[in-house]
mmCIF file of the C-alpha atoms, coordinates in Angstrom:
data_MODEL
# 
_entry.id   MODEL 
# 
loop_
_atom_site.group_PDB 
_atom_site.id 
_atom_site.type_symbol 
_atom_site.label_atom_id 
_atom_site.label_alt_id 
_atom_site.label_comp_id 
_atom_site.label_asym_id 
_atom_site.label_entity_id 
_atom_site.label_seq_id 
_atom_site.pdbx_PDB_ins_code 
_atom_site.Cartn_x 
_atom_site.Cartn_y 
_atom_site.Cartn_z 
_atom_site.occupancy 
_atom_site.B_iso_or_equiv 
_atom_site.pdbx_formal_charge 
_atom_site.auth_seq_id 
_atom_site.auth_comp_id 
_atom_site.auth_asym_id 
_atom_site.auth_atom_id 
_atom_site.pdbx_PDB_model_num 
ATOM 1   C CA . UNK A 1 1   ? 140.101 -82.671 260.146 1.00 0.00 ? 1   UNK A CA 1 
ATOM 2   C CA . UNK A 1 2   ? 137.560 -84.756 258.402 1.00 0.00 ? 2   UNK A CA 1 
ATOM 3   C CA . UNK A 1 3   ? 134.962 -83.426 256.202 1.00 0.00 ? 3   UNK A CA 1 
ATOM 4   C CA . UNK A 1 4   ? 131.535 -82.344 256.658 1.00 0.00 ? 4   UNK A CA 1 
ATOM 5   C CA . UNK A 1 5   ? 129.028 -85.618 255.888 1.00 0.00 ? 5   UNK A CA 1 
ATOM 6   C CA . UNK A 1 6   ? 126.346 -84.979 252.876 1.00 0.00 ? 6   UNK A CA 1 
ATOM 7   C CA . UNK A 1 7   ? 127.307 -81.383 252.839 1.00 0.00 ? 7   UNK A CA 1 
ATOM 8   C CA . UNK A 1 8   ? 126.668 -80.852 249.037 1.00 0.00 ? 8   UNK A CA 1 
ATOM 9   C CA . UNK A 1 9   ? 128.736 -78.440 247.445 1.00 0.00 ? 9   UNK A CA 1 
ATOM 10  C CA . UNK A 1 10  ? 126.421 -75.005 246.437 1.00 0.00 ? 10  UNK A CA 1 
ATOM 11  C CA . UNK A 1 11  ? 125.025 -74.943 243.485 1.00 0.00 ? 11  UNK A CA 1 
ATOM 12  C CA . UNK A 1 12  ? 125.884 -71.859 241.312 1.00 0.00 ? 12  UNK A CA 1 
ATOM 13  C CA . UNK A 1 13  ? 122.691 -69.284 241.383 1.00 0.00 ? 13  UNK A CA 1 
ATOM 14  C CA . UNK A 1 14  ? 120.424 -69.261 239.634 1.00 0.00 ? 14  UNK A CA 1 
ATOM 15  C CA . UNK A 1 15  ? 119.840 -72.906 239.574 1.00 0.00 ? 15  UNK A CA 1 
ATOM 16  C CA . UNK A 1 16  ? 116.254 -74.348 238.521 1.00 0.00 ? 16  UNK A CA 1 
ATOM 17  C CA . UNK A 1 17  ? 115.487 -78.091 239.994 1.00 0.00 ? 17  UNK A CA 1 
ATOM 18  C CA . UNK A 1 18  ? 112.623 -79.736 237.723 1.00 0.00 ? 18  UNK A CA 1 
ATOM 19  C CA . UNK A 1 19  ? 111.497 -83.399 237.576 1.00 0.00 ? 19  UNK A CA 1 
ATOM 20  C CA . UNK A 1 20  ? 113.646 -83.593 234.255 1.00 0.00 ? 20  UNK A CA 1 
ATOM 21  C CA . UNK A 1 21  ? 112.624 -87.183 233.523 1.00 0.00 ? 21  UNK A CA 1 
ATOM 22  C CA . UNK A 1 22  ? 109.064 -86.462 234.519 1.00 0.00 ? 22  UNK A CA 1 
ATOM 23  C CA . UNK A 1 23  ? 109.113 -83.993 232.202 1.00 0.00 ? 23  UNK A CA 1 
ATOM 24  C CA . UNK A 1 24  ? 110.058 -85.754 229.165 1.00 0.00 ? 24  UNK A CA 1 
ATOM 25  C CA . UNK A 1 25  ? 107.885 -88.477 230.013 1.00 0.00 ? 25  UNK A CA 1 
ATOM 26  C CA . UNK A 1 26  ? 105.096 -86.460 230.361 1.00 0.00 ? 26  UNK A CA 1 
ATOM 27  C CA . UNK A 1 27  ? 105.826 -84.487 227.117 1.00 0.00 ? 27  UNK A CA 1 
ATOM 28  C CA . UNK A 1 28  ? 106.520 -87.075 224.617 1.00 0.00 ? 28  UNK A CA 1 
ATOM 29  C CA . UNK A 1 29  ? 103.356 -88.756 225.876 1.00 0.00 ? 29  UNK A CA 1 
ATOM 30  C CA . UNK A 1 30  ? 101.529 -85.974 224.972 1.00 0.00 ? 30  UNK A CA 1 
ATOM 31  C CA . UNK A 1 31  ? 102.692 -85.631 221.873 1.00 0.00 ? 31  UNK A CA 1 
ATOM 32  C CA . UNK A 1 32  ? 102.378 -89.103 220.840 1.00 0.00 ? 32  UNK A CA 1 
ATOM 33  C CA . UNK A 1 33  ? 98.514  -88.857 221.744 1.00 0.00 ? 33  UNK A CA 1 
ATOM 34  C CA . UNK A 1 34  ? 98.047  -85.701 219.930 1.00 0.00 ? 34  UNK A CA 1 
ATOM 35  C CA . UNK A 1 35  ? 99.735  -87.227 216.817 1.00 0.00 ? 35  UNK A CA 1 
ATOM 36  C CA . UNK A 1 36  ? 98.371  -90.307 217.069 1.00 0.00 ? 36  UNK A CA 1 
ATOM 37  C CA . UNK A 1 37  ? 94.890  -89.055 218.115 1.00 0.00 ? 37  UNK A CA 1 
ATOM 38  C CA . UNK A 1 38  ? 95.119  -85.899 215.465 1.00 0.00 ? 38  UNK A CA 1 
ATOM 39  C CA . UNK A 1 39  ? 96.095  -88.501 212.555 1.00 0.00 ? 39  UNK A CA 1 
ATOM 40  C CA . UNK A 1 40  ? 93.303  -91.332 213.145 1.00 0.00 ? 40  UNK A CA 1 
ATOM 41  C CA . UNK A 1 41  ? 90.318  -87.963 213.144 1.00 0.00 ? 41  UNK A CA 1 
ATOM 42  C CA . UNK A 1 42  ? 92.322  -87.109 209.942 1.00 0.00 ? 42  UNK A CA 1 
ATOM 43  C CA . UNK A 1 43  ? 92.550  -90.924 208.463 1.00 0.00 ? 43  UNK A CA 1 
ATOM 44  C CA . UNK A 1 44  ? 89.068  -91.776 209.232 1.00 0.00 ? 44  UNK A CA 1 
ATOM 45  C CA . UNK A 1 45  ? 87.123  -90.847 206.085 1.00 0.00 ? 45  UNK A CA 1 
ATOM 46  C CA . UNK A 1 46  ? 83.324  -91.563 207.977 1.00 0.00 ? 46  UNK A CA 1 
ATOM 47  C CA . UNK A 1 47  ? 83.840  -88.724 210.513 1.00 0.00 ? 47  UNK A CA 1 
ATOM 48  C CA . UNK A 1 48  ? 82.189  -85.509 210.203 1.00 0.00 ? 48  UNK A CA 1 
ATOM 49  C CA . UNK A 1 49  ? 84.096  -81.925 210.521 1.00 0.00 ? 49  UNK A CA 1 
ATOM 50  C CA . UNK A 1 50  ? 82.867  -81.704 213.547 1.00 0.00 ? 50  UNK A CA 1 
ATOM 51  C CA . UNK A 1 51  ? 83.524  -85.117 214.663 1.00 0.00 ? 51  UNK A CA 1 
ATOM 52  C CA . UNK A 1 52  ? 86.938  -84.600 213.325 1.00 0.00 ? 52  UNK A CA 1 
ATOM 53  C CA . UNK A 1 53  ? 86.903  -81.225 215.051 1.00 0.00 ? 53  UNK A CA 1 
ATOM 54  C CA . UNK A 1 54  ? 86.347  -82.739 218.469 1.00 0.00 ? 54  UNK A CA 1 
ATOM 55  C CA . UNK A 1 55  ? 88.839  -85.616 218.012 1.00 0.00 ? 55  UNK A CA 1 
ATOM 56  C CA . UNK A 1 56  ? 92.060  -82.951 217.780 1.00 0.00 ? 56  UNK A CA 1 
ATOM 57  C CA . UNK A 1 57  ? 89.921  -80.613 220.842 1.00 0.00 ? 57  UNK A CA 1 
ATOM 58  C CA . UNK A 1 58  ? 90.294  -83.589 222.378 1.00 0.00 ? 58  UNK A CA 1 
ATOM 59  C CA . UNK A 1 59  ? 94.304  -84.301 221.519 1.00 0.00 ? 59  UNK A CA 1 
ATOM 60  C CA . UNK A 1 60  ? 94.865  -80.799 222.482 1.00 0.00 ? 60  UNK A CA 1 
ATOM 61  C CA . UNK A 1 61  ? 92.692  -81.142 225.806 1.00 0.00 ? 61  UNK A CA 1 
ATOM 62  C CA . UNK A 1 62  ? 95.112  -84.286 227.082 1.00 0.00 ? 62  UNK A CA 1 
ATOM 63  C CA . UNK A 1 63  ? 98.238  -82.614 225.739 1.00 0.00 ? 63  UNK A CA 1 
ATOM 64  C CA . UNK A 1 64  ? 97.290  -79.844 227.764 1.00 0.00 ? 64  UNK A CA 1 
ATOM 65  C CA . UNK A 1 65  ? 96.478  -81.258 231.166 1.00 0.00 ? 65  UNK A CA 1 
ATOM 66  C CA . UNK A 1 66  ? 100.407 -83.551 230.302 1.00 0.00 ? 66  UNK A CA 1 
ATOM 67  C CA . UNK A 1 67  ? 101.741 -79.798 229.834 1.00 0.00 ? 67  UNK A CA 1 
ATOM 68  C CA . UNK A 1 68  ? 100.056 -78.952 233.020 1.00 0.00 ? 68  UNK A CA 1 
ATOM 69  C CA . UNK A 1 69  ? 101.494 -81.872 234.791 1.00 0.00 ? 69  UNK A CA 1 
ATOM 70  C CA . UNK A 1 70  ? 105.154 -80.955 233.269 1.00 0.00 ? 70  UNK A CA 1 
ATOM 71  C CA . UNK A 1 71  ? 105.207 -77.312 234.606 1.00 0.00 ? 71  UNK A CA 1 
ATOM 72  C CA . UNK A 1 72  ? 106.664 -77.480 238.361 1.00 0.00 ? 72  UNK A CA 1 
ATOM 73  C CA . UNK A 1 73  ? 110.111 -76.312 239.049 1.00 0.00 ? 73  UNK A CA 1 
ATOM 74  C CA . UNK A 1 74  ? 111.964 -74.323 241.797 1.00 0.00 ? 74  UNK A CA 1 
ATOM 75  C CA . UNK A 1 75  ? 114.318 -71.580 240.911 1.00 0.00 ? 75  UNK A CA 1 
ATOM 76  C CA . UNK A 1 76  ? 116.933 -70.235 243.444 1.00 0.00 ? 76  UNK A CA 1 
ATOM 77  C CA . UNK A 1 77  ? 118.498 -67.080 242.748 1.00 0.00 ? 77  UNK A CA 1 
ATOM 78  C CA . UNK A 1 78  ? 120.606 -64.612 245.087 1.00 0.00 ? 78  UNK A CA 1 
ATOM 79  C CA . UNK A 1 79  ? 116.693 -63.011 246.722 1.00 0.00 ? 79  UNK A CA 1 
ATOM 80  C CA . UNK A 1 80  ? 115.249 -66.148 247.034 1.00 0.00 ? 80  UNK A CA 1 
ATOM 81  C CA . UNK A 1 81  ? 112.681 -69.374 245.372 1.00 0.00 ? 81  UNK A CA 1 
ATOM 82  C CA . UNK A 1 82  ? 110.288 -69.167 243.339 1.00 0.00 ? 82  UNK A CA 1 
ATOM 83  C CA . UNK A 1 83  ? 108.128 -72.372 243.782 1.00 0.00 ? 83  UNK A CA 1 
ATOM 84  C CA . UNK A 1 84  ? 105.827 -73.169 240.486 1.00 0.00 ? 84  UNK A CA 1 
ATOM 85  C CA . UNK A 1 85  ? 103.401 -76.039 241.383 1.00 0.00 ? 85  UNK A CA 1 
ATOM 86  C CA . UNK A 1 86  ? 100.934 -77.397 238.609 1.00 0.00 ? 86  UNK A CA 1 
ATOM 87  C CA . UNK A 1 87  ? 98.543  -74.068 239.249 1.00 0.00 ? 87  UNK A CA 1 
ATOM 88  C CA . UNK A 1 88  ? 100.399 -71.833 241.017 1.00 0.00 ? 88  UNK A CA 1 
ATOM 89  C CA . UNK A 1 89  ? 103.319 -69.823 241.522 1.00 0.00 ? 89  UNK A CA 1 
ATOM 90  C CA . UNK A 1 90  ? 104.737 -68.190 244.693 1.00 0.00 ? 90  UNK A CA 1 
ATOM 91  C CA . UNK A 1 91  ? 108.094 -66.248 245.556 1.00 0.00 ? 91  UNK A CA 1 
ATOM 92  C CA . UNK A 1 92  ? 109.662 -66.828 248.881 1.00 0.00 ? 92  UNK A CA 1 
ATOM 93  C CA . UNK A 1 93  ? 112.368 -64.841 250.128 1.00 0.00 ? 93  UNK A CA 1 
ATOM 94  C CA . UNK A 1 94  ? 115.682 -67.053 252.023 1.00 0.00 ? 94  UNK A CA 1 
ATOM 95  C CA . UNK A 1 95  ? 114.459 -65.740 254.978 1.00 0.00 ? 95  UNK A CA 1 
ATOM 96  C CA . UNK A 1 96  ? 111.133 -67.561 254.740 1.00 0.00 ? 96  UNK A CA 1 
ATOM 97  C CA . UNK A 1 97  ? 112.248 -70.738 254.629 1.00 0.00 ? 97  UNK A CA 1 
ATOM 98  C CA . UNK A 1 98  ? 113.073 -72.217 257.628 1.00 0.00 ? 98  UNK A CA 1 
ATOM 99  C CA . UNK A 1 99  ? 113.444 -76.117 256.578 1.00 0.00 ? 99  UNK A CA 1 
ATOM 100 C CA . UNK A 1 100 ? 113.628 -78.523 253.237 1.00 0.00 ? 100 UNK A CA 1 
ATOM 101 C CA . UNK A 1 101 ? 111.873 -81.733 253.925 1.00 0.00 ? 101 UNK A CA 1 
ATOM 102 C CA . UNK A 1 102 ? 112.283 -84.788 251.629 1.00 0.00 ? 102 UNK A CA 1 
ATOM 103 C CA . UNK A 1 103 ? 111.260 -87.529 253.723 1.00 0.00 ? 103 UNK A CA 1 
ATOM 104 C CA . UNK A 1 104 ? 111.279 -91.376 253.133 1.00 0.00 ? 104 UNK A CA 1 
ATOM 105 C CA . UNK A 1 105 ? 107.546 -91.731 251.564 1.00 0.00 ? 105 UNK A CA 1 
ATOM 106 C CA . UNK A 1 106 ? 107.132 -87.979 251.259 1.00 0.00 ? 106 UNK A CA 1 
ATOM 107 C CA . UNK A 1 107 ? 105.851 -87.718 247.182 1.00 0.00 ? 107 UNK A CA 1 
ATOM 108 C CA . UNK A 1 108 ? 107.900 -84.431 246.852 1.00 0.00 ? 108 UNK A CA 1 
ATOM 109 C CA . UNK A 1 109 ? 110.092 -81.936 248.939 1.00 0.00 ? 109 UNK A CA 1 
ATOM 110 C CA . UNK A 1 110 ? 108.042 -79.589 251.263 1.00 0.00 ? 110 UNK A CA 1 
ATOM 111 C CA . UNK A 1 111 ? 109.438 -76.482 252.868 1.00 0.00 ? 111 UNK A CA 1 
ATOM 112 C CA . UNK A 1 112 ? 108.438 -75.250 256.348 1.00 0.00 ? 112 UNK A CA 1 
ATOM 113 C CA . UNK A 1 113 ? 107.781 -71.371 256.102 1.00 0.00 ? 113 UNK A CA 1 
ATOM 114 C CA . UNK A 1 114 ? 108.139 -68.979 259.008 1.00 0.00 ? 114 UNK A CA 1 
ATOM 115 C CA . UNK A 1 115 ? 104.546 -67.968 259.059 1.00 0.00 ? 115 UNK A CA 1 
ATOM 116 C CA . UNK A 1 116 ? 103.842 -71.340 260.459 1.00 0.00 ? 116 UNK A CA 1 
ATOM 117 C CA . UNK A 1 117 ? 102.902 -73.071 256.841 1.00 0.00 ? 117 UNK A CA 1 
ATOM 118 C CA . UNK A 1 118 ? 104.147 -76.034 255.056 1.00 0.00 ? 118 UNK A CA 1 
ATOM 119 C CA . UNK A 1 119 ? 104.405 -75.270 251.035 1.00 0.00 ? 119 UNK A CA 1 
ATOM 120 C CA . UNK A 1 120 ? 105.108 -77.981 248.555 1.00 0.00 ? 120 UNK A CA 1 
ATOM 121 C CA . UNK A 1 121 ? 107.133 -77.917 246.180 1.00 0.00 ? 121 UNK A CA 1 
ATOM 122 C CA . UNK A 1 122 ? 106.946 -80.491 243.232 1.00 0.00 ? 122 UNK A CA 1 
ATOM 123 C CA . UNK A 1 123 ? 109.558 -79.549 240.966 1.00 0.00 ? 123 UNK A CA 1 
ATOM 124 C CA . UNK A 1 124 ? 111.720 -81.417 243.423 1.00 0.00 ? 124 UNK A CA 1 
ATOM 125 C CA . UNK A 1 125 ? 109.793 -85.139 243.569 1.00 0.00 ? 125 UNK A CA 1 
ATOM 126 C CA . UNK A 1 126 ? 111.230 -89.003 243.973 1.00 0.00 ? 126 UNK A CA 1 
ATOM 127 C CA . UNK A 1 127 ? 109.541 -90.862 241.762 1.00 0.00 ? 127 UNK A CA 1 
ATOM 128 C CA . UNK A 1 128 ? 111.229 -91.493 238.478 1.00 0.00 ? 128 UNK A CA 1 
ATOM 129 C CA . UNK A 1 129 ? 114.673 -90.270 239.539 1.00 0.00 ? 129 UNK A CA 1 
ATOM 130 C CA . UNK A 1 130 ? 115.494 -90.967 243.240 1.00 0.00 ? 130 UNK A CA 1 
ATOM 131 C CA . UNK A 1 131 ? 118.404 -90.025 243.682 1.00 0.00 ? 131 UNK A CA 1 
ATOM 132 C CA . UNK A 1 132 ? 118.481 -87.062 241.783 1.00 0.00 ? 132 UNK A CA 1 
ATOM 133 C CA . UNK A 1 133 ? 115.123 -85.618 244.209 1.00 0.00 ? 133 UNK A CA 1 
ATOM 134 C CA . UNK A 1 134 ? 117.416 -86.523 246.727 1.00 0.00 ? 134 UNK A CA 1 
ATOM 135 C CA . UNK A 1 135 ? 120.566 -84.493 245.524 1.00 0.00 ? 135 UNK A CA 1 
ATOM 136 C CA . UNK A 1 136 ? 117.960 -81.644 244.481 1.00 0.00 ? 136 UNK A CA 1 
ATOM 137 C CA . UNK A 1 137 ? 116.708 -81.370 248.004 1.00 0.00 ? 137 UNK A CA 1 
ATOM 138 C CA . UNK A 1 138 ? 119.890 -81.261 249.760 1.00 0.00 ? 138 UNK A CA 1 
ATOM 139 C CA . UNK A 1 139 ? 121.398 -78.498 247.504 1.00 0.00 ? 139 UNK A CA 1 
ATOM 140 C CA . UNK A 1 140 ? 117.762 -76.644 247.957 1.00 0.00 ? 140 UNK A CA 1 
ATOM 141 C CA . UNK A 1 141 ? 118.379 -77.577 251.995 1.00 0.00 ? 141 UNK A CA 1 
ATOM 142 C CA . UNK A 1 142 ? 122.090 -76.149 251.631 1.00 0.00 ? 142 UNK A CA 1 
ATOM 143 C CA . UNK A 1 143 ? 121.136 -73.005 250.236 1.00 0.00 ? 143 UNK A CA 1 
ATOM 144 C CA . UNK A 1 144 ? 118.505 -72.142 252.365 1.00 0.00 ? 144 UNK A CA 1 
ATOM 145 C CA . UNK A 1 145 ? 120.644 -73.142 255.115 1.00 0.00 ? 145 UNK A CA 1 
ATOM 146 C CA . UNK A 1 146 ? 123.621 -70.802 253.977 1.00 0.00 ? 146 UNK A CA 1 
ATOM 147 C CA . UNK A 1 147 ? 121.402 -67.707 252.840 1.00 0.00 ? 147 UNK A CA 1 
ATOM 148 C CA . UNK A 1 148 ? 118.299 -68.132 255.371 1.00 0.00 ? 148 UNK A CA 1 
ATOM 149 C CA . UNK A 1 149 ? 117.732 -69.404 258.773 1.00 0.00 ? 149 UNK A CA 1 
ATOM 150 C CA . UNK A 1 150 ? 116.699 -73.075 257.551 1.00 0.00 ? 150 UNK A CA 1 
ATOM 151 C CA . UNK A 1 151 ? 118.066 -76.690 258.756 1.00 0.00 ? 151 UNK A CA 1 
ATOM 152 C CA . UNK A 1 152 ? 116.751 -79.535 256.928 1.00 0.00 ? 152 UNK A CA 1 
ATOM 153 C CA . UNK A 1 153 ? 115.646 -83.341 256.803 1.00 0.00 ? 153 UNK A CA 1 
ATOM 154 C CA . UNK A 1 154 ? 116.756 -84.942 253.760 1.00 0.00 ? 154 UNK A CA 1 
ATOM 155 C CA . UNK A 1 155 ? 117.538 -88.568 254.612 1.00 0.00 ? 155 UNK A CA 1 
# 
């Protein structure tokens, strides 16, 4: 008896899957530019308060749209996902999901709902760290395989 091919093992709930490499990019950017940018409005002994003022709104601005950029994730627990994209957040039941997609090209994994919808869900994307997307989405596929009525297509 041989045994199963790319059957992932299932990942203790809950589990969160999050760009994690992304993520530190993204936030140690930011806080370079809001040191560097808070420190030059600081150094600079010609600006105004104002001037000053709207250098570090503008630090905080860009740190805040990186933060923004850093927030998606998907938690499995026993009831279900929760999917947080950059603006919004939505809770799907097991149930719901009928398919994990992480297709060759595809810019992050998108799940096929039973209400006929496609939802994407960033916190699982390719692009600094392949192969970890692509252990993300089969563990994601997996689970919603063993506790909904999902297949997948994670190639």
């Amino acid at each position: 008896m041989s045994a199963p091919e790319n059957r992932p093992e299932l990942p203790a709930l809950p589990v969160t899957f999050r760009p994690t490499r992304t993520r530190v990019v993204l936030l140690t950017a930011g806080t370079v530019m809001f040191a560097t940018i808070t420190a030059v409005a600081l150094l600079l002994e010609t600006l105004s308060a104002g001037e000053r003022t709207s250098f570090v709104f503008t630090a905080v601005l860009l740190f805040g749209v990186l933060l923004l950029l850093s927030r998606p994730k998907v938690v499995a627990d026993d009831t279900g996902v929760t999917v947080v994209n950059l603006t919004s957040k939505r809770r799907l039941a097991w149930a719901q999901i009928l398919r994990v997609n992480l297709r060759p090209g595809d810019p992050w994994v998108f799940l096929d709902l039973s209400d006929g919808t496609s939802l994407p869900a960033l916190g699982i994307q390719p692009g600094i760290a392949r192969q970890q997307a692509i252990t993300d989405a089969r563990a994601l596929r997996a689970l919603a395989e063993s506790r909904g009525t999902g297949s997948g297509d994670t190639r």
